[in-house]
Every structure is written in C-alpha cells, then in structure tokens.
C-alpha positions in Angstrom: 2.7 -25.8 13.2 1.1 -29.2 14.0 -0.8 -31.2 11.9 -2.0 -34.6 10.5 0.4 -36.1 7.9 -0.5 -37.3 4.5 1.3 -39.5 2.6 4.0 -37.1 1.0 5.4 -36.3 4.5 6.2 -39.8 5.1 9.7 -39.8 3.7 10.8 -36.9 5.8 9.4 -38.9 8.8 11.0 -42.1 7.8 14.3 -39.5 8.3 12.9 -38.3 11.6 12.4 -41.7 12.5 16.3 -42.6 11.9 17.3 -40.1 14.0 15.5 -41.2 16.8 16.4 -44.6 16.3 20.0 -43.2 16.1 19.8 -41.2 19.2 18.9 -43.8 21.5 20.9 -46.2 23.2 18.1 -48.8 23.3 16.8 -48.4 19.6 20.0 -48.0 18.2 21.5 -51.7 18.9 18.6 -52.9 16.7 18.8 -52.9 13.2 16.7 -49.9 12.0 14.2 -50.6 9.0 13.1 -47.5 7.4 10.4 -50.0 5.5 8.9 -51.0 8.2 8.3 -47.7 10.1 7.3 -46.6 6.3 4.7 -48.9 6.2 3.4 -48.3 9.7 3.2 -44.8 8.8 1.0 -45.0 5.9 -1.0 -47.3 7.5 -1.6 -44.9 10.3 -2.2 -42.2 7.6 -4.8 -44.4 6.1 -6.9 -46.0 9.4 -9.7 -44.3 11.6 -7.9 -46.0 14.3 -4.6 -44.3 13.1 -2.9 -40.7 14.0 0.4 -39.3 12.8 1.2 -36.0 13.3 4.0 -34.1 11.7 5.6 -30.4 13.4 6.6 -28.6 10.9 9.2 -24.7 11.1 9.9 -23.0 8.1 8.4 -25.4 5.8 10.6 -28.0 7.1 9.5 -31.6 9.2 11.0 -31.2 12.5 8.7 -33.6 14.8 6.5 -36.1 14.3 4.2 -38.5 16.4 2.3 -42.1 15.6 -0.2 -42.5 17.4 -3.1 -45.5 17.1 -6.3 -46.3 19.1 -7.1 -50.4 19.6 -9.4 -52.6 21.4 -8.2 -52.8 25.0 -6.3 -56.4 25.4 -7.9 -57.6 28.6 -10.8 -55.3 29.4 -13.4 -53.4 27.4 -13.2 -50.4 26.3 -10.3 -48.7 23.6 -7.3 -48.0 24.4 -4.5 -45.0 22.9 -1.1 -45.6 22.7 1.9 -43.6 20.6 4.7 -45.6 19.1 6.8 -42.3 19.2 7.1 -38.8 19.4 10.3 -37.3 18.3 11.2 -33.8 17.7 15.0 -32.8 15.9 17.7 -31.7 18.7 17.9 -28.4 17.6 14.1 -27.4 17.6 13.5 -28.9 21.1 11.8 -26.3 24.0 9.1 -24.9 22.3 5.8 -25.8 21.7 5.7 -28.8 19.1 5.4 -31.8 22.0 3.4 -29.9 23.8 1.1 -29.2 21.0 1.3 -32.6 19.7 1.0 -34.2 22.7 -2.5 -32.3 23.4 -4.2 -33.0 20.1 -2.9 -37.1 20.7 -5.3 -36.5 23.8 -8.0 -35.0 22.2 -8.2 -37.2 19.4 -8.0 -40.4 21.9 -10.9 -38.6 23.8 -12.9 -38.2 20.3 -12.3 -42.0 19.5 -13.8 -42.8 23.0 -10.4 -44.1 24.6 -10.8 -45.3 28.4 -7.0 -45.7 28.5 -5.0 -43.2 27.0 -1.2 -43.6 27.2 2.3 -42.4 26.5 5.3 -43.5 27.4 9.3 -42.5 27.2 11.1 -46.0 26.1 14.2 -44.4 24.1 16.2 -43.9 27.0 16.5 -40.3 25.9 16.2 -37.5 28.6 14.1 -39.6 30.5 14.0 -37.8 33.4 13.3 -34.5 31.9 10.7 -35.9 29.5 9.1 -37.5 33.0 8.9 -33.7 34.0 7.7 -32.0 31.0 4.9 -35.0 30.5 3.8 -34.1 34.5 3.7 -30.2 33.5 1.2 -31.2 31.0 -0.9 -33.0 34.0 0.0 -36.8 32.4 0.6 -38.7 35.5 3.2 -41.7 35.8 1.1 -45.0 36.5 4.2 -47.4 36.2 8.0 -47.9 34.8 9.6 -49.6 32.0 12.4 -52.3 32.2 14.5 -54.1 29.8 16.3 -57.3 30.3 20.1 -57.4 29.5 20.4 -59.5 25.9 23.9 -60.2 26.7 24.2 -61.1 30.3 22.8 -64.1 32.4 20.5 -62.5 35.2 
C-alpha cells in the first residue's frame, strides 16, 4: 500500500533513509545525519509544496519517497523534483516504485508543475533503475556527474 506519511512514520523513514544512505557508494562517504533528513521530512509532511510517501507490507515501512514542488530557478512556471525514493532490498520488484512513482506524477500535475523530474544519483542499480523509469514512459533528458574529491582532474 502507498500513501502520504504523517508525522508518526517519520522515524521508520529516518531508518529507511540510513539504509539508503548505507547502500550507496556516493551517499555513504558522507556523514549521514538522521536530523537533518528528519527535519526535511516533517517539513515535507507539513507544506502544500511538500510530498512524502511511505510503502508500507504487513504493517511494516518498506519504501518511502520525498518529493517537493518549487518555483522553477530560471524560468516560470513550478517545477517537481524527489530527493529520494528508496524501497528495502528484500521487497524490491513489485509494485511500490511503480505506484509511488505514479502518484509523485500526479500530484506534480495537480500542483501545476511544467517540469516534473526524477532522477537516480545513489549510484545504485543505475542502469536497471534507467530501464524500469523508461517502462513507466519517464524519458532520460540528461546525466549526472560527480567530480573526484580526492584526485586533481
């Protein structure tokens, strides 16, 4: 099941949050902060311009997805962007991104969004997630790149 979180969810998707963090090998050489993705997440909860979704099997929080709607930077119009969708290892290939991924749209749509976005930036199964995002019709419009920290270029 998919469906808006309220504020009790949020520790279970502080949690969920760790583990992504954990999982990849981008996010986890930064220090992770479960106060900070706390507070983005009940601000989230709390703001028109705001969307977090929890999945939920059995009762328990097994996905979840941040979502917010801005101002575009440089052109009129909104704009809909996710901070992160994340669904536990072992309850991956069913329906929960799918379905959570659809409502993100929807809701975007509702909120007028010209620009609606969503990325893969964990490094995680990027390839795969590439081809599951295109089964849904999302269409690639550009790549992401990260400059070594360590190393001169």
């Amino acid at each position: 099941m998919i469906r808006d979180a309220t504020p009790d969810d949020v520790p279970a998707l502080v949690e969920l949050g760790r583990q992504m963090a954990a999982e990849s090998p981008r996010f986890s050489r930064l220090t992770y902060s479960p106060a900070k993705l706390d507070a983005l997440f009940r601000m989230l909860i709390a703001s028109p311009d705001g969307l977090l979704l929890v999945a939920e099997s059995k009762g328990d929080r097994v996905g979840v997805m941040a979502c917010m709607v801005a101002d575009h930077w440089c052109a009129e119009g909104r704009m809909a962007m996710e901070f992160g969708l994340f669904i536990a290892p072992q309850h991956r290939g069913g329906m929960s991104a799918a379905r959570m991924i659809r409502r993100y749209v929807q809701w975007a749509r509702e909120r007028g969004a010209a620009d609606i976005g969503l990325g893969i930036s964990t490094g995680v199964h990027a390839e795969q997630t590439a081809s599951f995002y295109n089964a849904l019709g999302l269409r690639p419009v550009g790549m992401l790149f990260e400059a070594p920290v360590s190393a001169q270029m």
